[in-house]
C-alpha positions in Angstrom: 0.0 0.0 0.0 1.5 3.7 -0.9 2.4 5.6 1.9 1.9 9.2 1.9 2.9 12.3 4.1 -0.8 13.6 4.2 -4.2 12.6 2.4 -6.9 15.4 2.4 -10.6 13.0 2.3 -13.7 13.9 0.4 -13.2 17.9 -0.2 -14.3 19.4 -3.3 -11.8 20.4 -5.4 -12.1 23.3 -7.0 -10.2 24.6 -10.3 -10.4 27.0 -13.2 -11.9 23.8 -15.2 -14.6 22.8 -12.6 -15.1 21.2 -9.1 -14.8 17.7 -8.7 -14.9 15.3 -5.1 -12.0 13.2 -4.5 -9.0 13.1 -2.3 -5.4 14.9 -2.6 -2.0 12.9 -1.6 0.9 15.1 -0.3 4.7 14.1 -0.1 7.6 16.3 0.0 5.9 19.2 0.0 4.0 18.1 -3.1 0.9 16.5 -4.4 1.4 13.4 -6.0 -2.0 11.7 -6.7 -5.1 13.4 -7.3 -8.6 10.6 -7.1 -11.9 9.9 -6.4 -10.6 7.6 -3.2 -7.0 7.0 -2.7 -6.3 3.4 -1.6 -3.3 4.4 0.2 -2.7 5.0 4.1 -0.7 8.5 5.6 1.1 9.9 8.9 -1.7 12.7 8.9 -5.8 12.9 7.4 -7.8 15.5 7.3 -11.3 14.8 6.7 -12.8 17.5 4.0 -16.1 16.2 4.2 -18.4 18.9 3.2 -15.7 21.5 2.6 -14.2 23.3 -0.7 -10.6 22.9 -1.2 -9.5 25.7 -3.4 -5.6 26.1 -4.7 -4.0 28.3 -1.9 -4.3 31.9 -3.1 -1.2 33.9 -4.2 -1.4 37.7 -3.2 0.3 39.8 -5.7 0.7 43.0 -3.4 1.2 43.0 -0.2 3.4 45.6 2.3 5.8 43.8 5.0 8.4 46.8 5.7 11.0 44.6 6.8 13.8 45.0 7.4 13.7 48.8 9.0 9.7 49.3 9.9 8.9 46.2 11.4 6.5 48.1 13.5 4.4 48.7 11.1 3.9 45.0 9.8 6.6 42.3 10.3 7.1 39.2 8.1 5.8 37.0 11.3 2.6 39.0 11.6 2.0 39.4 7.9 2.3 36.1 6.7 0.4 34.5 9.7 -2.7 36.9 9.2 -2.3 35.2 5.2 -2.1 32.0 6.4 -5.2 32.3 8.5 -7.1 33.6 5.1 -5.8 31.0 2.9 -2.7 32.8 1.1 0.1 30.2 0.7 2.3 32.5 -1.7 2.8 36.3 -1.1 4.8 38.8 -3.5 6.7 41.7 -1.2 6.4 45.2 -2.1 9.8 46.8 -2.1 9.1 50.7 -0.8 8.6 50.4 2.8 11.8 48.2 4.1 14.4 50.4 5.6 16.6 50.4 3.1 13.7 50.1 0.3 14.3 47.3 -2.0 16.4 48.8 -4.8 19.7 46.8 -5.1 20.9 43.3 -4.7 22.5 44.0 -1.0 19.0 45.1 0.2 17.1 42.2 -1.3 19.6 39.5 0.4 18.7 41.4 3.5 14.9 41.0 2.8 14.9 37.8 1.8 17.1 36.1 4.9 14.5 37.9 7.0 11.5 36.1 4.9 13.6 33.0 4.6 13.8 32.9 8.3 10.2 34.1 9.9 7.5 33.3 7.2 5.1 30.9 7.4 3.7 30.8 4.2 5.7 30.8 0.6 7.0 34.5 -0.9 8.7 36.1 -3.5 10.3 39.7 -3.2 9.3 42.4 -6.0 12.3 44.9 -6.9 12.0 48.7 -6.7 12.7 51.2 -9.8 13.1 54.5 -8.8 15.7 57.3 -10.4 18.7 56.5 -9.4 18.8 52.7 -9.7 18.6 51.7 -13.4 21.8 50.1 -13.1 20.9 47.8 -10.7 17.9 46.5 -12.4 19.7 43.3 -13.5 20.9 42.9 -10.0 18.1 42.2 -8.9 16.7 40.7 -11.6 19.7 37.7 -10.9 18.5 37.7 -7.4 15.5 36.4 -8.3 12.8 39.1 -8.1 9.3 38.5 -9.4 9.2 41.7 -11.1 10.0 45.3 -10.5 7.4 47.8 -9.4 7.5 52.1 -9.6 5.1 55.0 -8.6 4.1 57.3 -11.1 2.9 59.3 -7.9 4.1 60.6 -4.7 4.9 56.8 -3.1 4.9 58.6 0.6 7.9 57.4 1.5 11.0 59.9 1.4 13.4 57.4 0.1 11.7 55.8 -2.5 11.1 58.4 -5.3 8.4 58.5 -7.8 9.6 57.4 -11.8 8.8 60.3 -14.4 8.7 59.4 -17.8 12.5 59.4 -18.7 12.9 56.8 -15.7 10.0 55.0 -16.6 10.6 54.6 -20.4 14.8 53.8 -19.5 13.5 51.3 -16.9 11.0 49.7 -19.0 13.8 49.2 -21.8 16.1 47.5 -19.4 12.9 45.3 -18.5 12.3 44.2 -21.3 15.7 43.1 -21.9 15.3 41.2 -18.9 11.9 39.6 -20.2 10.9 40.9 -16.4 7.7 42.8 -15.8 6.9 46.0 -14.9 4.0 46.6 -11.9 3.0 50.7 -11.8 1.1 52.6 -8.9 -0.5 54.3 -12.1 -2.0 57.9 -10.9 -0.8 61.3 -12.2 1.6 63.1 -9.9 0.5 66.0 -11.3 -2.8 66.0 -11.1 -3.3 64.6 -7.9 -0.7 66.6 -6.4 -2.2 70.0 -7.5 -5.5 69.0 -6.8 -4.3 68.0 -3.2 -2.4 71.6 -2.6 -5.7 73.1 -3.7 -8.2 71.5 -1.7 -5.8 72.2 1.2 -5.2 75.6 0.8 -9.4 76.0 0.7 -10.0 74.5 3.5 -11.5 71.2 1.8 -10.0 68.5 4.5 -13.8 65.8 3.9 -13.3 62.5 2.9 -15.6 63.4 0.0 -12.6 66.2 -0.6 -9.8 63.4 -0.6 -11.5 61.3 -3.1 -12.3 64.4 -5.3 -8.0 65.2 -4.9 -7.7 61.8 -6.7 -10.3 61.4 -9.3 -10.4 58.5 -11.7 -9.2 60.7 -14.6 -5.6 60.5 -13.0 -5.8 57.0 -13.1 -7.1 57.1 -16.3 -4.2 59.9 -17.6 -1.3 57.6 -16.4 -2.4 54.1 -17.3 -2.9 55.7 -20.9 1.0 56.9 -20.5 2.2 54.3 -19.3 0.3 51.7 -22.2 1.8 53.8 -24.8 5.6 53.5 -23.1 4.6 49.8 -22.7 3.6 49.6 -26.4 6.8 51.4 -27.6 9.4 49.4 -25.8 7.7 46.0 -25.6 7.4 45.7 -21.9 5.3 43.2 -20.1 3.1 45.4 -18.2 0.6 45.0 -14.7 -1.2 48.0 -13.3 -2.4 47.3 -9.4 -5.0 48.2 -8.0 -7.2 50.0 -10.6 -10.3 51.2 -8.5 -12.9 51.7 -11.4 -14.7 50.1 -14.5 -13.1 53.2 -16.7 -9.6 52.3 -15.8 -9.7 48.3 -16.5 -11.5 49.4 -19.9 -8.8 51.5 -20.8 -6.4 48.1 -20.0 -8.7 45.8 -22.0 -8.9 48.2 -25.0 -5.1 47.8 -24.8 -5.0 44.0 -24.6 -6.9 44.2 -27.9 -4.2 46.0 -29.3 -1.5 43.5 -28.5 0.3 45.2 -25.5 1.3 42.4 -23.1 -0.8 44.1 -20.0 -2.5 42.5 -16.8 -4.6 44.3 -14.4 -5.4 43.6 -10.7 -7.8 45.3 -8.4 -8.2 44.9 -4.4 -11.3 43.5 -2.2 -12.0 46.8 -0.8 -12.5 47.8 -4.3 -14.9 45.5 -4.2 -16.4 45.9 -0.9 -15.6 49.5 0.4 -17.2 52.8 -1.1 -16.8 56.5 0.0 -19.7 56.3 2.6 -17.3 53.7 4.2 -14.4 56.6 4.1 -17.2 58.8 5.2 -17.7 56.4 8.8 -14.3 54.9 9.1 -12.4 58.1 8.8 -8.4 56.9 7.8 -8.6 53.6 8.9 -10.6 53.2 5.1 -8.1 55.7 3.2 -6.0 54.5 0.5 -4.7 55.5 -2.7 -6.4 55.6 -5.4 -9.1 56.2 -2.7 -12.3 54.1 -2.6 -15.5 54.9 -5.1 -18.8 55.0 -5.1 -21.7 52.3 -5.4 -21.3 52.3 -9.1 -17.9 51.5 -9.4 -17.8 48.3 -7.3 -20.4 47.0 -9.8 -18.5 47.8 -12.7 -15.6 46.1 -11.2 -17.8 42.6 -10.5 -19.1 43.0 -13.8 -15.8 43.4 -15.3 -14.5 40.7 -13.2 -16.8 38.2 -14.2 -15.9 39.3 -17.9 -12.3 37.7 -17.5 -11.4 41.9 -18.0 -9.7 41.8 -14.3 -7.0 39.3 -14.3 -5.6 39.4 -10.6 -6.9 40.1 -7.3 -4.5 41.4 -5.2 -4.6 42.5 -1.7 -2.5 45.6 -1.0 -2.1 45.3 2.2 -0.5 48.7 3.2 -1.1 48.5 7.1 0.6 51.5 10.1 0.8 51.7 13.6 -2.4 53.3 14.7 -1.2 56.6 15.5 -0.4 57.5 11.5 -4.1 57.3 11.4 -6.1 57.9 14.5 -6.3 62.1 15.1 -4.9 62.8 11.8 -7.1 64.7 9.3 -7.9 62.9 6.3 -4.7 64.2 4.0 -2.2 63.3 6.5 -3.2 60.3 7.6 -1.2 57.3 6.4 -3.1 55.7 3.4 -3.5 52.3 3.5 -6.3 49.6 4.0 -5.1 46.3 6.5 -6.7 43.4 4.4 -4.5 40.8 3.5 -6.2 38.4 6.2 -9.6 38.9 4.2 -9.0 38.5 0.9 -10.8 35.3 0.4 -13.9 36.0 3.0 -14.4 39.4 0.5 -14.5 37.3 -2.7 -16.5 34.4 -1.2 -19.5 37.0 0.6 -19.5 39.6 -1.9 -18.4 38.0 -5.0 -20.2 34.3 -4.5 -23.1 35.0 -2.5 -23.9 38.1 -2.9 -23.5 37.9 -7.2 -23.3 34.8 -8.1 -19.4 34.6 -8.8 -18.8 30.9 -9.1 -15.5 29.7 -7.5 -13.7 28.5 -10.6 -13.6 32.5 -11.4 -12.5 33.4 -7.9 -9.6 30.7 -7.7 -8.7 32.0 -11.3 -7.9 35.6 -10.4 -6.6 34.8 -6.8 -4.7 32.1 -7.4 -4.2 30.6 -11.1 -3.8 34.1 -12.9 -1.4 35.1 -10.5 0.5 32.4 -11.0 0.1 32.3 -14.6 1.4 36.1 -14.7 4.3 35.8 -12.7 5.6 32.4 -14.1 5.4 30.3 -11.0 2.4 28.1 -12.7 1.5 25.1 -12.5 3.8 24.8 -8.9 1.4 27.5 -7.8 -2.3 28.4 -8.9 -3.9 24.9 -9.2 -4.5 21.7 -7.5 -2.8 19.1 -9.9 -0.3 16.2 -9.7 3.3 17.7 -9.9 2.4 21.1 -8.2 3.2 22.6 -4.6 0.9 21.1 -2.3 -1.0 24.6 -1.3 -4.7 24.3 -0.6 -7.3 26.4 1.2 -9.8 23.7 2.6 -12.7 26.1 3.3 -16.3 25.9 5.0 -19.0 28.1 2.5 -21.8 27.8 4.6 -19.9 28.8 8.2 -20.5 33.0 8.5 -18.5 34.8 11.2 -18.5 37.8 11.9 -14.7 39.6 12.4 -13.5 40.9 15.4 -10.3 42.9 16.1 -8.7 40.2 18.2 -9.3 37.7 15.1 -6.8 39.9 13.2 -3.4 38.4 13.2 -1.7 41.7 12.0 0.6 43.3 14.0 -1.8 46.5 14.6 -5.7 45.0 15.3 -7.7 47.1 13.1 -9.1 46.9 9.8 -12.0 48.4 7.8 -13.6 44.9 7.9 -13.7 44.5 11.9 -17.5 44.3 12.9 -18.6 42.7 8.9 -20.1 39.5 8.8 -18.7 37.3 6.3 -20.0 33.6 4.8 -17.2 30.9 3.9 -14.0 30.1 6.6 -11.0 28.8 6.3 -10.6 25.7 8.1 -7.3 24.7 7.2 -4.3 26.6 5.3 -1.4 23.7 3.6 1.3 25.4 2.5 4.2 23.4 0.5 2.6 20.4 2.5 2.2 21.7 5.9 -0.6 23.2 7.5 -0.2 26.2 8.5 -3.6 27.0 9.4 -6.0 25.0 11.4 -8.5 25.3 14.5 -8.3 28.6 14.4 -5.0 28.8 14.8 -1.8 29.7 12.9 1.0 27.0 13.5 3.4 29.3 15.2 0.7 30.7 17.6 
């Protein structure tokens, strides 16, 4: 009789093709048989009887800041509140580490840090900022997953915003690389001006903050940055576009040829300005949350194939760059990388009928796809990393601050009931994630 490390009974296994019951064998890390009933025998079951396993997701975007601002969100903290919402692969934003992530010496410093306290699988992106063309290729040897820049303000003093010499240079030396380029696409210009202005008028609302960031400077830079894409030849993913207008722009493009992926975020999804309105910072971001009408266009786009990756962005703060700050000067970023799934599962499956397949395929198999680590990551197949989210769609919960396994307990989410738990997180063949409980907990 075959001998396995672990056997997963009965679940429903979801992929992009469909949902099928069987069991999943796990050794070395990977799963070897996939089957209606495994005749085999293994040190550890889990019984999956009446529960979804999905491929574990991979989150795109994410904000660690370590080395240098730990106390903000530390690997330990960041990956454990993934594991607990069934993200088994995370890509690291290079801004806020101390140094930033813009040369070969600060990525080995990053990734020893990740090698040693994560509890989930990552990959590091590379920063492209003014002064570090030249070490592009660096990093690229070090294995970054792609190389991301600000076309904005970033708000953080040492990692500079790329104007359109830097960008079109970098993108040339990406594309040489056959790397990718990721772009915080919003016009400096306009939202800067429009910021000074509001300020210097007295116009501090959240209603004011949105307006300082409308959808047309989203709109101005993606269109920049697609025609730089189209004249150089480089791959290209925008994150976090907040509205139907801006992914149209993107899928006009892809029509055209230019090798471009979008992503969005769950609180795109979830979260509108009367949110901002109520929650005050703790909501803020940038671009900043829409109105009613644009989370439907984003649903409707998503179930269009037009989005191609859902991506967290996880930008979290102690609590003090938020709480009695006015709305410009509060730090801008939405904690969410523990909810990802429980967003797309309430408000994308029950709430509008999103079936799974589509779910797993832009938070898990696109992702992959994308960033070339499919089929080891994105699916549930023979041969690939053994990374599930075994899940319970009928259990609702409602979140509470001290469910939060961030390092700062707050979220824009705390107090929303959701439908569908995690019941287990396996990541690379061990579970990570079970009883409520990360392992290192």
């Amino acid at each position: 009789m075959q001998t396995y490390d672990k056997i997963i009974r009965n679940g429903s296994i979801v992929n992009v093709e469909g949902i099928k019951k069987g069991d999943i064998a796990i050794k070395d890390g990977k799963i070897v048989e996939i089957a209606e009933r495994i005749n085999g025998s293994a040190a550890e079951e889990i019984d999956a009887t009446g529960l979804h396993v999905l491929p574990g997701l991979v989150d795109t975007h994410v904000h660690f800041n370590e080395p240098g601002r730990a106390e903000w969100e530390g690997l330990a903290t960041g990956s454990a509140s993934l594991a607990a919402g069934g993200v088994t692969t995370f890509f690291d934003m290079p801004l806020n580490s101390t140094p930033p992530t813009i040369d070969g010496e600060a990525f080995d410093a990053k990734a020893a840090l990740a090698e040693e306290k994560s509890v989930v699988d990552y990959r590091l992106w590379g920063g492209m900022v003014p002064e570090n063309l030249d070490k592009l290729e660096e990093l690229h040897n070090k294995g970054v997953i792609g190389f991301k820049a600000f076309m904005s303000n970033s708000g953080i003093a040492d990692f500079g915003y790329a104007e359109d010499v830097t960008l079109f240079k970098g993108m040339q030396v990406i594309k040489g690389l056959d790397s990718i380029l990721a772009v915080h696409a919003e016009s400096d210009i306009i939202t800067g001006q429009l910021a000074n202005y509001m300020k210097e008028n007295g116009q501090v609302s959240a209603r004011d903050y949105v307006n300082s960031r409308p959808i047309l400077s989203e709109m101005e830079a993606v269109s920049r940055i697609l025609a730089y894409a189209e004249a150089t030849g480089c791959k290209l993913h925008v994150v976090h576009a907040s509205s139907g207008e801006v992914v149209q722009i993107i899928a006009d493009a892809k029509k055209r040829g230019i090798d471009v992926t979008v992503e969005t975020c769950p609180h795109y999804l979830s979260l509108t300005v009367s949110d901002l309105e109520k929650l005050g910072p703790i909501a803020k971001c940038a671009p900043p949350l829409r109105d009613e009408e644009h989370v439907e266009s984003l649903w409707q786009l998503l179930k269009d194939g037009e989005i191609d990756v859902i991506g967290s962005d996880h930008s979290p703060s102690p609590l003090d760059f938020k709480e009695g700050k006015g709305i410009f000067e509060a730090w801008g970023g939405i904690s969410g990388a523990q909810t990802t799934l429980n967003v797309l599962l309430e408000e994308g499956y029950w709430k509008r009928e999103v079936s799974l397949e589509k779910i797993v395929q832009v938070a898990a198999e696109n992702p992959a796809k994308r960033f070339g680590l499919y089929p080891a990551k994105g699916t549930i197949a023979a041969g690939s990393d053994a990374d599930l989210a075994i899940v319970n769609l009928e259990e609702s919960f409602t979140l509470q601050a001290e469910d939060l396994r961030y390092r700062h307990k707050y979220s824009p989410y705390v107090g929303r009931t959701f439908r569908g738990k995690v019941q287990y997180t396996v990541s690379n063949g061990e579970v990570v994630f079970a009883d409520n409980k990360v392992v290192t907990e």
